[in-house]
N, C-alpha and C positions, 0 to 999 in steps of 0.2 A: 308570505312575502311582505317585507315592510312597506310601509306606506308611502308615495312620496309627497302625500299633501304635507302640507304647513303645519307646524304645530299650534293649534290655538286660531286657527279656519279655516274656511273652506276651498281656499285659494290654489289652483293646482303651482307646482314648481313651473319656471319659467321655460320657455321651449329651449331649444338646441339649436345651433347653429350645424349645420353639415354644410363643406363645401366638398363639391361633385363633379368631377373632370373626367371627360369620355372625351376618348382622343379621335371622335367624328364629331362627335355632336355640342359638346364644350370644352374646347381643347386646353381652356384658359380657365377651367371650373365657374362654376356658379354657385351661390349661394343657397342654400333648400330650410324648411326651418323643419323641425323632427318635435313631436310632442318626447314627454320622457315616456318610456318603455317602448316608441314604438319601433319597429325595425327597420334597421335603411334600404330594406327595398319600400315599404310605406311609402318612405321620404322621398324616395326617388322617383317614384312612380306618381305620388300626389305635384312633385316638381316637376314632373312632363318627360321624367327619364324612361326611355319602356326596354328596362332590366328583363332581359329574359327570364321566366319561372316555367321551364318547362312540366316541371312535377309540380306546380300549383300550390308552391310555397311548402311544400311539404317538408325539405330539408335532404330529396330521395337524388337530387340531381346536382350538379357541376355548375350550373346555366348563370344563376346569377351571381357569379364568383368577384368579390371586390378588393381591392387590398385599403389597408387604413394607413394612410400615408403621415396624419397627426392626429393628435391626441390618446385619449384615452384608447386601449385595444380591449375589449371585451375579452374572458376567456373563451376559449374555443370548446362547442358541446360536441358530445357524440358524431352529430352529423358532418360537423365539420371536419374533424377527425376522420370519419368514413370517405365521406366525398371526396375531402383534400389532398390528404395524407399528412405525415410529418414536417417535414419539407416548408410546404406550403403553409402550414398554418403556423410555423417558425417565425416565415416573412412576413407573417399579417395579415395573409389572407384568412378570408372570412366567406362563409355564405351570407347576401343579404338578407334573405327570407328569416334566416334561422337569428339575426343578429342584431341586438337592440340598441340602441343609441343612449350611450352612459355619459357620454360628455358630448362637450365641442369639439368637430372633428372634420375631416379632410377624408374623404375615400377615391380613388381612383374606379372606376367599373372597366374589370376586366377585361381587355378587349378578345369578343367569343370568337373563333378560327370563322377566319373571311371565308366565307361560301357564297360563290357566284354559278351564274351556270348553269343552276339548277335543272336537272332534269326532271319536267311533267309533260306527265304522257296525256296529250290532247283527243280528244276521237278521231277515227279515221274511220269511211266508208259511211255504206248508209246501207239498211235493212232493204234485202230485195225486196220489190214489188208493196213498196210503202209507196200510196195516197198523198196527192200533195193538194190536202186541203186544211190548208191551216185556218179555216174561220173568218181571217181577216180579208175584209173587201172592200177596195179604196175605189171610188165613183166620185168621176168630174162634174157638178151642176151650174147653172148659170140659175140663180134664185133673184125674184124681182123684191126690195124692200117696201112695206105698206106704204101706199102712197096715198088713200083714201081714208081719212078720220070716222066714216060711217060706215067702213067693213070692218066686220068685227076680226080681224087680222092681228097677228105676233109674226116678230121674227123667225121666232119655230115653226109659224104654221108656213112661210114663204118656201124654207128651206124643205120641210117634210111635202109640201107640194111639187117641188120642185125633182125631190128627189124619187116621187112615187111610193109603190109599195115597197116594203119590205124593212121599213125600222120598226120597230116592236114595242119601243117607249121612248118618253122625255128625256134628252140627255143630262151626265150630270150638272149640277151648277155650276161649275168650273168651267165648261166648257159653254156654258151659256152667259155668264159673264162677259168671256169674250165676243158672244155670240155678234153684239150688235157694230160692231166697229168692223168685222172682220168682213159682214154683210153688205155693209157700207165701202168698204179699203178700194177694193178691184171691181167693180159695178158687178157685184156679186156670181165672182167667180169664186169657187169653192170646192174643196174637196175636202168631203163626207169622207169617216174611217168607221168602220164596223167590226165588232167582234159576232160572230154567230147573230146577227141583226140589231143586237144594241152598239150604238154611237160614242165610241170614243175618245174620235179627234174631229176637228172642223177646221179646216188649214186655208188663205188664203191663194187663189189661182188653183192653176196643175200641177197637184203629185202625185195622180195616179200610180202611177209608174212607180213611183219608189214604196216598196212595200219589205220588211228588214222583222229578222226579230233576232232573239240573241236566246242561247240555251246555255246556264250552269250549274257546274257542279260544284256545291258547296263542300270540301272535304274538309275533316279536322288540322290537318295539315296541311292542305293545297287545293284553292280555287282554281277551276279552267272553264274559259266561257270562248263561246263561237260565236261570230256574226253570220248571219247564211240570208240570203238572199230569199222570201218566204217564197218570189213567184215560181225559181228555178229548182230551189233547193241547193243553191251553191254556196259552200262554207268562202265567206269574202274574207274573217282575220279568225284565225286564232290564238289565246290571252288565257295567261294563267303566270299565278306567283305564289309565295305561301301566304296561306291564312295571319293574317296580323291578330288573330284571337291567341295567337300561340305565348304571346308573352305572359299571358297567363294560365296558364297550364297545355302541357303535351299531349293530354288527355281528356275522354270526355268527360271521368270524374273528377277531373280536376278544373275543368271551367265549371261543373254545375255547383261544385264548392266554394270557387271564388265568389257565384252571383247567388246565392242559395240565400233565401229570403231578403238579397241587397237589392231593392230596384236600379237606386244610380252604378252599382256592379254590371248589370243585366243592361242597362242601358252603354256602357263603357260596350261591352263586347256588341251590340248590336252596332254601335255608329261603328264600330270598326269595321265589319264584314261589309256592313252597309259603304260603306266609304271605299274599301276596296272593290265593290261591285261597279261603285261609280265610275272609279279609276278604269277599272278594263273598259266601262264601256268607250269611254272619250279614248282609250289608246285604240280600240279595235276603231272604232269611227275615223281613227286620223289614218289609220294603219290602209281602212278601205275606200278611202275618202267622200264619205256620205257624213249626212246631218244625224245627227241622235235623234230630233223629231221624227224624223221617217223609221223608226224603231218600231214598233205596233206592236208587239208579243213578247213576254220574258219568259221561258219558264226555268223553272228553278229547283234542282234536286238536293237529296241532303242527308244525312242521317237525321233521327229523331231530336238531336237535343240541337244541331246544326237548324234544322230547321224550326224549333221554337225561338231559339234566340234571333235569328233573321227579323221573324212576323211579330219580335219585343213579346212572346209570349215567356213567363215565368217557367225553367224547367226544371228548379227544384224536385219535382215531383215523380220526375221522370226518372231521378236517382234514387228514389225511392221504394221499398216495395209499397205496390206491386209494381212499379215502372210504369205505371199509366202516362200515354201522352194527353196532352189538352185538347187535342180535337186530332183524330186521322183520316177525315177524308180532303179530297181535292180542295183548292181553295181556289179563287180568282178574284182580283181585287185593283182598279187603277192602281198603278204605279204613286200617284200622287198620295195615298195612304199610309203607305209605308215610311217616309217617303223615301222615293228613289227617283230624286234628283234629274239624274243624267238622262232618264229617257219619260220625258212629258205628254208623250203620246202616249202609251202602253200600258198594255193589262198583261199583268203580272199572276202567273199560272203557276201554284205549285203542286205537284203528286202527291198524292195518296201513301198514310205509311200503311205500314204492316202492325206492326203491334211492339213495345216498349220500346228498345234500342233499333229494332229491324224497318228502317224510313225509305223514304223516296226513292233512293240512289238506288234500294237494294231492288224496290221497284220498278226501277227503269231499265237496273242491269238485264232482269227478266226479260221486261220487254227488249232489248238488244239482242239476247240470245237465244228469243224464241223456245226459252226452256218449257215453256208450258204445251208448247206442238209438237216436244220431241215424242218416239213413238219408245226411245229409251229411255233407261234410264241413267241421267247424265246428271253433274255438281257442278254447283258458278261458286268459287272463295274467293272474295275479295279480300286479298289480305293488307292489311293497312292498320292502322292506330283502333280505330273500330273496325273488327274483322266479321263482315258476313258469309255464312252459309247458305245457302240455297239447293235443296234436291231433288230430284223427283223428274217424272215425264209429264204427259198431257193428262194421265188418270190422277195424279195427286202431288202435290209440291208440299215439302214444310222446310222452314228457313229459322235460322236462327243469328245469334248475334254473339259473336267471342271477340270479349274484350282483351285485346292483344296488348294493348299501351305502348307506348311511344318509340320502343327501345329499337322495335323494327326499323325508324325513323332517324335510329343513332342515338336519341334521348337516354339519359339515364343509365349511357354506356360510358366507361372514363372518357376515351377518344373515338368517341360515336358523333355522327355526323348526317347531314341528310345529304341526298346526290347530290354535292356538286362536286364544283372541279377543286383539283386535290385528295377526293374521297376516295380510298384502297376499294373499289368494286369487286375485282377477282384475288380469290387468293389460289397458288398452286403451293404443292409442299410436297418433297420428295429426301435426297439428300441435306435441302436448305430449304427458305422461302421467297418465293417470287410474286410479284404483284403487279395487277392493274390500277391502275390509277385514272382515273376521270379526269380529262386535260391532258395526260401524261406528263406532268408535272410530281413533285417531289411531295410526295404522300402530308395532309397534314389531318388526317384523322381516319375514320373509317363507315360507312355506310349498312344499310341492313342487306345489302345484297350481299355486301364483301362479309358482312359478320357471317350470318348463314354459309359461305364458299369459307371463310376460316376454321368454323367447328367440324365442319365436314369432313376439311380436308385433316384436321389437326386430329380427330375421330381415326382418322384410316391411318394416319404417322404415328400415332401412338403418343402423340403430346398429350392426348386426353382420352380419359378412360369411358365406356359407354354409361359408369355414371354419372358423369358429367365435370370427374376433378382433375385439375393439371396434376402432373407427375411433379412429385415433390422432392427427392435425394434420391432416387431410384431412378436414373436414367441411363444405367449401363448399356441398355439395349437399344438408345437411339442413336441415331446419328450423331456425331460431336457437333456439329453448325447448329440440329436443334437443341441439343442438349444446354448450348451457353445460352441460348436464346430464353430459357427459365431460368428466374430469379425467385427471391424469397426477398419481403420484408414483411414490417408489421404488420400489414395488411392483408400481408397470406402470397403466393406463387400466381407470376403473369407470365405473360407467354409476349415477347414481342416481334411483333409480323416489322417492324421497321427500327434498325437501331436509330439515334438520334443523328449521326452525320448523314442518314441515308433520309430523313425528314426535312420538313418546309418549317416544324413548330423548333429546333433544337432539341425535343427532349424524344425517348422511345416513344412507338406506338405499340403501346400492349392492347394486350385484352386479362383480363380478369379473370380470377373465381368468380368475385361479386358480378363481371360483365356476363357469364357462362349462364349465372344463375338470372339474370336480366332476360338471357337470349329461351334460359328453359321455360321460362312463364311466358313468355311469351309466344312459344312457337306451338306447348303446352295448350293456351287457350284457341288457338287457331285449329290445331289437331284434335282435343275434345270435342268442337264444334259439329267436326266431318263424323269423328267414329261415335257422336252420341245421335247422331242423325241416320247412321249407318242402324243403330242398335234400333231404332225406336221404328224404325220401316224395316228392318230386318233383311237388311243388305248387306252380303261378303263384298269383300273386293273385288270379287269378281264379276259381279253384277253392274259394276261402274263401266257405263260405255266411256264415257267422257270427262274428265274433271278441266273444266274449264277455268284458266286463272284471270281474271279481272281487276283491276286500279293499275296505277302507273306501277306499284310496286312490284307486282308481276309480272310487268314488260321485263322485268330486267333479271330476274332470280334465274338461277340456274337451278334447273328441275330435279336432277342427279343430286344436287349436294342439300335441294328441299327434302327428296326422300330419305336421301339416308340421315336426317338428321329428328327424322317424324313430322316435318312438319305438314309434309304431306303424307297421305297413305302411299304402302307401297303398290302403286302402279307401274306398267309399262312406260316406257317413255312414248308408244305412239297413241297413246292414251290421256295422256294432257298436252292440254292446248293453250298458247296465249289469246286470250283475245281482247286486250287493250284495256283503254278506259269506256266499260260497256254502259257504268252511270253515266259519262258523258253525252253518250251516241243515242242511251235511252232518253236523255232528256231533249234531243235534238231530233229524235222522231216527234215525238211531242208536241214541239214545235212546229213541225211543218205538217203534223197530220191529227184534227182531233179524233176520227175512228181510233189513233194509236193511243191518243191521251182517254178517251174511253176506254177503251182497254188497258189501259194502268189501271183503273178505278176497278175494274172489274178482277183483273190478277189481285190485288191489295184484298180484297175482300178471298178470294178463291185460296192463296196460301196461308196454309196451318202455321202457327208461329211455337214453335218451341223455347221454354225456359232453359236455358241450363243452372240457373240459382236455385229453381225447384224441385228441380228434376232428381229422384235420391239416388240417380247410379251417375251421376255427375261426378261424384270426388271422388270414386273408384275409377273411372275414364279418366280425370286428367292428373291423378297419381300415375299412370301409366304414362299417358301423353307428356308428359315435364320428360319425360327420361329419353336416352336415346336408346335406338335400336341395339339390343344383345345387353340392356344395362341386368334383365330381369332375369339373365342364368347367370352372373359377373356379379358377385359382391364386390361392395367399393373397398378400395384399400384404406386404411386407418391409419392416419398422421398425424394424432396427436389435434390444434384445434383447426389445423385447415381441412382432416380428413371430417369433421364435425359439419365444416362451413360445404362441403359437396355434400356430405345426406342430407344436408337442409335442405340446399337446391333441388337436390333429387324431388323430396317430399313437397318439393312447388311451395314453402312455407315463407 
């Protein structure tokens, strides 16, 4: 590459001017300045722009799509090509990940398909015959301040007289700082807060009475946190949005590569999660109308790499072999440590992982579904962006972790989307195609519920072969309505579920080879997970009492078009069960009960953690798993290079 220093010193070229118009956020552009070679997402993202990178700069997604309105236009690479199409990159569109800043210039950022509405699945219910002793114990004292210079007296020792047995040590100095004005405020009325006998808060007058704590689940994709009343155990708000970590990557390997040996990286994704944690709590507070101070207990579930970057832990390493985390047992720690802000009373409790990718949430689902009591044997999948395993009864569990990535999410699919309104949810297909739509509004992309209900149904039409390729000039046998519905361009043969007058965006909504091959890795890695867990405890399908499906993403899939497209085993239908967001509800036992946050610690240690990167019957299971049912007696037809681009899919490559 030539150089662009000076000739004759050491002087770098002068920066670049970019100006940047996002028709929400600078609708009137603003100026950014771009070193030379760096890319205008950099620019943008160093100027305050937070440009979606759902693939984590990789070049593999749609997300941060910009057009260059002046100056210089950069040639367009491979990816651009890929992701774009012809069309598009005609007009100047550009990925900004992929795209360097060659001159002074002008870009617009795309604006990405408005999603509102979103659907996430909150906990519901509470675990029979759970304990409601959350630790925390708020006691009103009336403490006298020294008033004799010849007793050898402190303000601590007023109050720990005052309040009798049962504190177990010094509070912290934070809370002793205030100590003296607070003793002095109200002729030393006071209310003492406890965790398990050490002193958390010291509060002016009576608030006995108000005693709160808040349980969340940290997903790669979506936050959801509860307020619940610790005395009653009553959920007072529930709060949840998506993860703001998403702007940089869809994926967990794709946030550990944005922060991977960057600390101010690592720091970027911590204030963000941290900042949106802030945010529920002050909306749940206004929403149940209490104070944050009377907050007393957080706990907090997560996967592995979620929960290092929360605690500002390094998780580089975690993407590493062997995938060691930095520490897996239980943490507890003031609130004030972290810091988390919004609740300044609180001790902040997080769970126990399991072992590499397999963390908190997968621990907590357990504890929600009592999988270790059962007397059968029963499977919890949580399928999402990281997808866990879990199987076994009360004589032995092993869990695992199938990295599913994003596309279940909509990511990385052309017109993929996450639930909201406008998302194609149901697809039906018979003589033609019919759809649901979320809102029941005019389709403007498509969701992983609706992609799964498209392949399925497009599998039983004959739009698509069981190994995974559209039909290509050979559609004499389908219906005429599907048959127009495949096209061919440079790209290869898409299938569109929505012509473009029948859309909210103007243009069709297809789906892909490349999206097909999106949906087979990923359904692929979720499906290896179960049948390499089946293999390694030596269980048929028939042996499965139970397959329990867990995260918001499960509330909504339809079970018939998960089977037959592998992503589930073939089960009966009275044989799987939803059962919600079970990380939610486990961390909200937790909450209200420490027997039940004991018993996380004690499950975490007790389940086997299986590899699939080690494992050597791994790439023979999810060579099978990518394919769909009947692909393995059905050679694929040969069309020349798009019959090439479905065996590739086939082989999950």
């Amino acid at each position: 590459m030539r150089s662009r220093r000076r000739c004759g010193n050491t002087a770098m070229a002068k920066s670049l001017t970019v100006t940047i118009t996002d028709k929400t956020a600078a609708p009137d552009g603003k100026a950014a300045r771009a070193a030379p070679d760096e890319t205008y997402l950099e620019a943008a993202q160093r100027a305050g722009f937070e440009i979606a990178a759902t693939c984590g700069g990789r070049g593999r997604c749609r997300s941060c799509r910009i057009k260059i309105l002046e100056g210089a236009v950069p040639p367009p690479g491979i990816s651009d090509r890929v992701q774009l199409g012809h069309d598009e990159v005609h007009e100047r569109f550009r990925l900004a990940c992929q795209t360097k800043v060659i001159a002074d210039s002008a870009i617009l950022i795309a604006p990405p398909k408005t999603e509102t509405g979103h659907k996430i699945l909150a906990a519901k219910g509470r675990a029979a015959g759970l304990s409601l002793d959350c630790g925390i114990d708020k006691r009103h004292i009336r403490a006298a301040a020294p008033a004799d210079e010849n007793e050898r007296n402190s303000d601590w020792d007023a109050v720990h007289t005052a309040y009798g047995d049962g504190l177990t040590d010094t509070p912290p100095v934070e809370i002793l700082r205030r100590l003296p004005a607070l003793l002095r405020g109200q002729g030393g009325s006071l209310t003492v807060t406890t965790f398990n006998g050490r002193v958390i808060a010291i509060e002016a007058g009576d608030t006995a009475a108000h005693r709160y704590g808040m349980a969340f689940d940290i997903g790669t994709t979506s936050i959801v946190g509860s307020l619940i009343d610790l005395e009653t155990g009553e959920e007072l708000a529930a709060v949840g949005g998506l993860n703001p970590q998403a702007v940089h990557g869809g994926d967990l390997m794709s946030r550990i590569a944005y922060a991977q040996f960057e600390p101010k990286k690592l720091q970027t994704l911590r204030a963000k999660v941290l900042g949106a944690v802030n945010g529920f709590v002050a909306e749940a507070c206004e929403a149940a109308g209490i104070d944050a101070a009377h907050i007393h207990k957080v706990v907090v579930v997560g996967n592995t790499v979620m929960h290092h970057v929360f605690l500002g832990i390094d998780p580089t390493h975690v993407g590493l072999a062997p995938y060691a985390p930095a520490v897996r047992d239980a943490i507890e720690l003031p609130a004030a440590e972290l810091p988390l802000k919004s609740v300044p009373n609180a001790i902040v409790c997080l769970l126990p992982l399991i072992a590499g990718f397999v963390g908190a949430d997968t621990v907590a689902a357990v504890l929600a579904t009592r999988l270790d009591e059962s007397a059968e044997i029963r499977a919890l999948v949580d399928i999402g962006t990281n997808g866990e395993v879990v199987m076994g009864s009360r004589d032995k569990l092993m869990a695992c972790s199938a990295p599913a990535g994003p596309a279940l999410e909509g990511a990385q699919i052309r017109h993929g989307m996450r639930g909201a309104v406008g998302a194609i949810e149901k697809v039906s297909i018979e003589d033609d195609v019919s759809l649901g739509v979320i809102g029941e509004v005019k389709p403007v992309g498509i969701c992983g519920s609706g992609l799964i209900d498209a392949i399925a149904k497009m599998l039983e039409s004959g739009v698509l072969d069981p190994s995974g390729l559209l039909r290509g000039d050979d559609r004499a046998d389908l219906a005429p309505a599907l048959a127009a519905r495949l096209s061919r361009d440079e790209a290869g043969v898409s299938f569109a579920l929505a012509r473009a007058a029948e859309s909210g965006i103007d243009e069709d909504i297809s789906l892909s080879q490349g999206d097909i091959r999106q949906l087979q890795l990923a359904k692929g890695a979720i499906c290896a997970g179960v049948m390499l867990l089946q293999r390694v405890m030596g269980l048929p399908d028939e042996k499965i009492a139970e397959l329990m499906l867990c995260g918001g993403f499960g509330n909504y899939l339809d079970t018939d078009s998960a089977v037959r497209i592998r992503l589930l085993p073939p089960l009966p239908a009275d044989r799987i069960a939803y059962f919600g967001n079970a990380a939610a509800l486990g961390a909200q036992m937790a909450l209200l009960s420490e027997t039940e946050r004991a018993r996380a610690s004690d499950l975490a240690r007790r389940i086997e953690h299986v590899s699939l990167a080690t494992d050597p019957a791994f790439q023979e299971i999810f060579v099978t798993a990518v394919q769909f049912p009947g692909a393995e007696a059905k050679p694929a037809r040969r069309e020349g290079r798009n019959g090439r681009r479905g065996r590739r899919a086939r082989a999950g490559e």
